[in-house]
C-alpha positions as CSV (number, residue, x, y, z in Angstrom):
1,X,-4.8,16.8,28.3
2,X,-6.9,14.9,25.1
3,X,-6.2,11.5,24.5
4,X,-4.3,12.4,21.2
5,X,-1.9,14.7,23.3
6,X,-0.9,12.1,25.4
7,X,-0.4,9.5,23.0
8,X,1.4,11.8,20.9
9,X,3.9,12.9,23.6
10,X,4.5,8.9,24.4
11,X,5.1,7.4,21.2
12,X,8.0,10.7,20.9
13,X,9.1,9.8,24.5
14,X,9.3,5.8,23.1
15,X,11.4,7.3,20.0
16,X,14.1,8.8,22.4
17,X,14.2,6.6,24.8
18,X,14.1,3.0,23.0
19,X,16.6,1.3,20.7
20,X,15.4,1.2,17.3
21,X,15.6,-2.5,17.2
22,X,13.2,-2.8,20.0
23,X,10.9,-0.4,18.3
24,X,10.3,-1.9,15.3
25,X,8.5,-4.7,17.7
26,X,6.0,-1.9,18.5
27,X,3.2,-0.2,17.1
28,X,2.7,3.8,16.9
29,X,-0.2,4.0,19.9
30,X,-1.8,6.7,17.8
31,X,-3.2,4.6,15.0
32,X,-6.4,2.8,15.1
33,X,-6.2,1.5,11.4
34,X,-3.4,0.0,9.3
35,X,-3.8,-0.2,5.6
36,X,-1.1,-3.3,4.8
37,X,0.3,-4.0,1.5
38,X,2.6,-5.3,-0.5
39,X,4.6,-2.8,-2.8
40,X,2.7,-2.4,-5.9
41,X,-0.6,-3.5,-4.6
42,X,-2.0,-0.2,-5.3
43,X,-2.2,1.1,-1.8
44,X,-1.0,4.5,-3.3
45,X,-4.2,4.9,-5.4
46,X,-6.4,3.8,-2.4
47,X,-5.1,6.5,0.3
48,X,-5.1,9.0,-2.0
49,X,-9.0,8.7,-2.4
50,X,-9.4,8.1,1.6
51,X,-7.2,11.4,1.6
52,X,-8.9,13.5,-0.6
53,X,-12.9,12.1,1.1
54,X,-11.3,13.0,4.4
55,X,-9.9,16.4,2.9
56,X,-13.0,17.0,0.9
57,X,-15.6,16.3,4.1
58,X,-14.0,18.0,6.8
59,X,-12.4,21.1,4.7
60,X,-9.3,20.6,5.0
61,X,-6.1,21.0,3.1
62,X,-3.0,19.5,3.3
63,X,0.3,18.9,0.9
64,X,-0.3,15.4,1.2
65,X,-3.5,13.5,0.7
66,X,-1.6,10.3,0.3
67,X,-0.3,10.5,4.1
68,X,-3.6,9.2,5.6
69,X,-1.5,9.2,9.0
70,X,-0.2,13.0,9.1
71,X,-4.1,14.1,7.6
72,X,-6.2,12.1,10.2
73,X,-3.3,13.3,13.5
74,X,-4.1,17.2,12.2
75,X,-8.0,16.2,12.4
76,X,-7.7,15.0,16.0
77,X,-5.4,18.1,16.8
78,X,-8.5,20.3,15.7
79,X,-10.9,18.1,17.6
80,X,-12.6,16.0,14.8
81,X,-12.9,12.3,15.8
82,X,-11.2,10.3,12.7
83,X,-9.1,7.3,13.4
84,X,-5.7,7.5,13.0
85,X,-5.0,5.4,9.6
86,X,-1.8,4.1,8.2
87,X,-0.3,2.7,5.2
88,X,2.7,0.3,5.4
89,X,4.3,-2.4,3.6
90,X,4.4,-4.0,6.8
91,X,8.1,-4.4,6.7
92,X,8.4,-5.4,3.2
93,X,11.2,-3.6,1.4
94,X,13.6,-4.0,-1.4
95,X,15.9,-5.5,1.0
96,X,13.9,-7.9,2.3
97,X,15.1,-11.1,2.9
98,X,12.5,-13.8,1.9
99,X,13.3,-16.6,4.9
100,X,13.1,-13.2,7.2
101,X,9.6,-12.0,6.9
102,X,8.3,-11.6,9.7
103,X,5.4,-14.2,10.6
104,X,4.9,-13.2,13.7
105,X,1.4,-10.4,13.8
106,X,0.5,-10.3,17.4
107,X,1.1,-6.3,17.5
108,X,-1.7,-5.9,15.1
109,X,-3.8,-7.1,17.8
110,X,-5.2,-4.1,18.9
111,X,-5.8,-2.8,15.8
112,X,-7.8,-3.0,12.7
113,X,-6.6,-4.3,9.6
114,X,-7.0,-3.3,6.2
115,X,-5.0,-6.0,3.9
116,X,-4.5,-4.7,0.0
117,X,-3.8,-7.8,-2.2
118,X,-3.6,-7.6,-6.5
119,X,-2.6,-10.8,-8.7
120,X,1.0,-11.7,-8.1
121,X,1.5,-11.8,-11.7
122,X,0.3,-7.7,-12.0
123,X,2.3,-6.9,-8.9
124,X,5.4,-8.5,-10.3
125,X,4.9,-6.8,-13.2
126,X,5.1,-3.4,-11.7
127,X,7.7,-4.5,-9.8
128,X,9.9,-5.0,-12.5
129,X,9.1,-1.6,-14.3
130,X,9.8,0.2,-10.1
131,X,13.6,-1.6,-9.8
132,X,14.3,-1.0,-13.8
133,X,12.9,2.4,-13.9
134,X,12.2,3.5,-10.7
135,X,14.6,2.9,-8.5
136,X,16.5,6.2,-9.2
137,X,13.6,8.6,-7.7
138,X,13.6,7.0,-4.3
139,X,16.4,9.0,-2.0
140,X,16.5,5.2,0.0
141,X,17.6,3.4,-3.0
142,X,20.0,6.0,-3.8
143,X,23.5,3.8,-4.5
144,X,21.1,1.1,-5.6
145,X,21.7,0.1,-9.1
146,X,18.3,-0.3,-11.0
147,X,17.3,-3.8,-11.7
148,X,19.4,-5.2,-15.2
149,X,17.5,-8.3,-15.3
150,X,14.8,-9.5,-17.5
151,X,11.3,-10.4,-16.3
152,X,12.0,-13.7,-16.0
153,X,15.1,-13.4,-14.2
154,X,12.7,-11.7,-11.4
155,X,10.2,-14.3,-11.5
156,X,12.5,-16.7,-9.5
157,X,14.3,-13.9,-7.8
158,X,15.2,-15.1,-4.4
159,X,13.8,-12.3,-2.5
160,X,12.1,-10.2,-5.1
161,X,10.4,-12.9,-6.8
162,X,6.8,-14.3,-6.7
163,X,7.6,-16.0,-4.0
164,X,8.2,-13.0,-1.6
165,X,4.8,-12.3,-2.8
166,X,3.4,-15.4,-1.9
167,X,5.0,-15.7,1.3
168,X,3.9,-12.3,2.3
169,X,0.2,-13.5,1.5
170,X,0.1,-16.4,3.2
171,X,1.7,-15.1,6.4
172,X,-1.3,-12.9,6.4
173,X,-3.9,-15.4,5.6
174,X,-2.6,-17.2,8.7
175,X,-2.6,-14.3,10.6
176,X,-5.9,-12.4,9.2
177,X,-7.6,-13.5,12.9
178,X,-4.7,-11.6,14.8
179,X,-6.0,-8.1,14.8
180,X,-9.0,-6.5,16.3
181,X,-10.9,-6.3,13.1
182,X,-9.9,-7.8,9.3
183,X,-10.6,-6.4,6.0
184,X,-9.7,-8.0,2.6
185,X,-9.7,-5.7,-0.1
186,X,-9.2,-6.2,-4.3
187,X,-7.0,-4.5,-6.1
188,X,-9.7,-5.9,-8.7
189,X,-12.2,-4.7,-7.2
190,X,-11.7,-1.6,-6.9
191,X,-11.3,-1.1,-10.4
192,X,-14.0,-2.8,-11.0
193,X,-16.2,-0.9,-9.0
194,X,-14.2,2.0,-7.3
195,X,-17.1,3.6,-5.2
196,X,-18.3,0.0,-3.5
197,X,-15.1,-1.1,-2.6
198,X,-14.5,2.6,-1.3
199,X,-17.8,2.9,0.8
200,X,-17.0,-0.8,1.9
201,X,-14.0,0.9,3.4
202,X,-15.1,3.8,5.2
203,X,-17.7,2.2,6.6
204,X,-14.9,-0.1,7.7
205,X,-13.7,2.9,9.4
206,X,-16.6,3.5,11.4
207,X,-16.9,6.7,9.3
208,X,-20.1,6.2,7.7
209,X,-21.0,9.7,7.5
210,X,-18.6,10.2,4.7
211,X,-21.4,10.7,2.1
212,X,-21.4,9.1,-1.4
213,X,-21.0,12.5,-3.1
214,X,-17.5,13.2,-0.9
215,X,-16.5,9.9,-1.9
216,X,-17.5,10.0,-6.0
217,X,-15.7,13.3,-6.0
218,X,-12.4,11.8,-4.6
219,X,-12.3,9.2,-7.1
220,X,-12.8,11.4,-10.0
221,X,-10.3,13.7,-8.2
222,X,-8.0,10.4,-8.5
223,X,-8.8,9.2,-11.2
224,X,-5.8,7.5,-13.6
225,X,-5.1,10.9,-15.6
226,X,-5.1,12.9,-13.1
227,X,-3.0,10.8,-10.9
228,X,-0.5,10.7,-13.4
229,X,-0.9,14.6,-14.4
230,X,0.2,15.4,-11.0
231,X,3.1,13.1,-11.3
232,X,4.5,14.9,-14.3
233,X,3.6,18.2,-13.1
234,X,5.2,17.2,-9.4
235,X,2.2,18.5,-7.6
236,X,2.5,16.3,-4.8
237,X,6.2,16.7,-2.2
238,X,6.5,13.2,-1.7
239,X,9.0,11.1,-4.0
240,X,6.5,8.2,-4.2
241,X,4.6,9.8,-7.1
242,X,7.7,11.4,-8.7
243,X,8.7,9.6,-12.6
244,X,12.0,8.6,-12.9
245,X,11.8,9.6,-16.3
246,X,9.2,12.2,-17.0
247,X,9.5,11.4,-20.9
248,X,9.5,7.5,-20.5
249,X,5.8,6.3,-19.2
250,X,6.8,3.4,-18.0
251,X,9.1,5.0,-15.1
252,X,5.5,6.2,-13.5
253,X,3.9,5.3,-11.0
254,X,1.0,5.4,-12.6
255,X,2.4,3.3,-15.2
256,X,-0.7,1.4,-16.7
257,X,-2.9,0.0,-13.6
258,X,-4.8,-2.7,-15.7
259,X,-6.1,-5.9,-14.4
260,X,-4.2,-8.6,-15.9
261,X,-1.9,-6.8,-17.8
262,X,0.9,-9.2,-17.4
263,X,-1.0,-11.6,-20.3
264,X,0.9,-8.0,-22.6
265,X,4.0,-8.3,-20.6
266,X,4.9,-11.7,-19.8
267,X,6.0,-14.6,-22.3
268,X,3.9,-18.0,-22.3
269,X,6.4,-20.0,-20.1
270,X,6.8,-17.1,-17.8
271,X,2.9,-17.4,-17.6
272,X,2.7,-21.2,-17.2
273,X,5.5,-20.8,-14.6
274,X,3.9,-18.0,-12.6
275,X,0.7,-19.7,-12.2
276,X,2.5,-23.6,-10.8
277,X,4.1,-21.5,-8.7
278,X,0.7,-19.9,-7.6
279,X,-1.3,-22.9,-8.0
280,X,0.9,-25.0,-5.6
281,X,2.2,-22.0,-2.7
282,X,-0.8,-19.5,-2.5
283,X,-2.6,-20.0,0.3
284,X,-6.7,-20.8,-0.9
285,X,-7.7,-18.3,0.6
286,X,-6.8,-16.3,-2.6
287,X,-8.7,-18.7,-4.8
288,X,-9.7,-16.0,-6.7
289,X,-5.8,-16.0,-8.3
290,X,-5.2,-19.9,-8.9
């Protein structure tokens, strides 16, 4: 029996047998590689091209680019050696209670680490357009009321504010020793430079014969219009790239994507308070934001 058999009949085994509570403590066996985020980091955007170079490279085709965990599982199945990669919020949802983040990042230890960060003021930016316009795509929000406060009600929210943002940060800025292997990655940076951020990654991966044509052609492939052209056109069966609105652009997902685009969004004081806020409770090892 391959190793991917085995694992696969375990963690299904685990599933039946184990309370959910105590799962939740443990990490799927199969994957290698965890692509960690917080929501509206752009983690979408980035396993859609590692989706597509995968898909693109070893031809084949699924519904779902985006699920880099389902793709890389159906490579193994037909004996191509991939590792299995992930994308999670690593617990973070719109529930989360900010004193109950979990700190605690000893069962990444095995694995290798991909953490996603953007500038808290961008992600809380998006994250006010997903609860006001958003929340009514989601089937898990469904009985959730979207969001009827102003941005700079959310600013100070208790546990959707900045400082869920922050705290999520610097719990893994303390913990970025914890698993196997570490990788920072810019939201900035890859727009800044999509295909060196991208090769950083892959070769991250160990997959370093991904060639720099597969990967070019997987950024066009994803590139902002057509990212949102499959959006409205509802090309892709997941929910997460669904509008809420298809005639309002700001219920996208791909809703704008700039770098520093809160400067349009966000008031003076809302500014000046955002970055105290940053300035004093971001860990330094995000400099690069204070």
């Amino acid at each position: 029996m391959q190793k991917t058999q085995y694992l696969n009949l375990l963690w299904k085994a685990a599933k039946i047998i184990l309370p959910k509570r105590l799962m939740n403590h443990h990490l799927d066996p199969r994957i290698d590689i965890y692509i960690i985020s917080y929501p509206k980091c752009g983690s979408t955007w980035l396993r859609f091209i590692i989706g597509k170079a995968i898909e693109y490279h070893y031809s084949i085709r699924t519904d779902n680019p985006m699920d880099t965990k389902k793709l890389t599982l159906l490579c193994q199945s037909r004996s191509i050696e991939v590792p299995c990669i992930k994308g999670t919020h690593d617990g973070v949802t719109k529930w989360t209670i900010l004193e109950k983040m979990e700190s605690d990042k000893t069962k990444y230890r095995d694995k290798k680490v991909i953490f996603l960060v953007r500038d808290p003021r961008d992600v809380l930016v998006s994250s006010y357009y997903q609860k006001k316009k958003r929340r009514v795509v989601s089937n898990r929000m469904k009985g959730k009321k979207a969001y009827n406060g102003s941005l700079d009600d959310l600013i100070e929210d208790a546990n959707e504010g900045v400082r869920s943002i922050t705290t999520f940060y610097n719990i893994w800025a303390n913990s970025k020793n914890t698993p196997r292997d570490f990788m920072l990655l810019r939201y900035e940076d890859m727009q800044n430079d999509t295909y060196a951020e991208i090769r950083k990654v892959f070769d991250f991966f160990d997959m370093k014969n991904i060639p720099e044509g597969v990967i070019r052609r997987a950024i066009e492939f994803c590139s902002f219009e057509n990212m949102r052209k499959m959006e409205r056109d509802r090309v892709i069966p997941s929910e997460r790239l669904l509008p809420g609105n298809p005639d309002d652009l700001e219920s996208y997902k791909t809703r704008k994507g700039k770098v520093g685009g809160y400067k349009e969004e966000m008031s003076k004081e809302s500014i000046e308070k955002m970055n105290k806020i940053i300035q004093d409770e971001l860990s330094d090892f995000y400099a690069f934001y204070k």
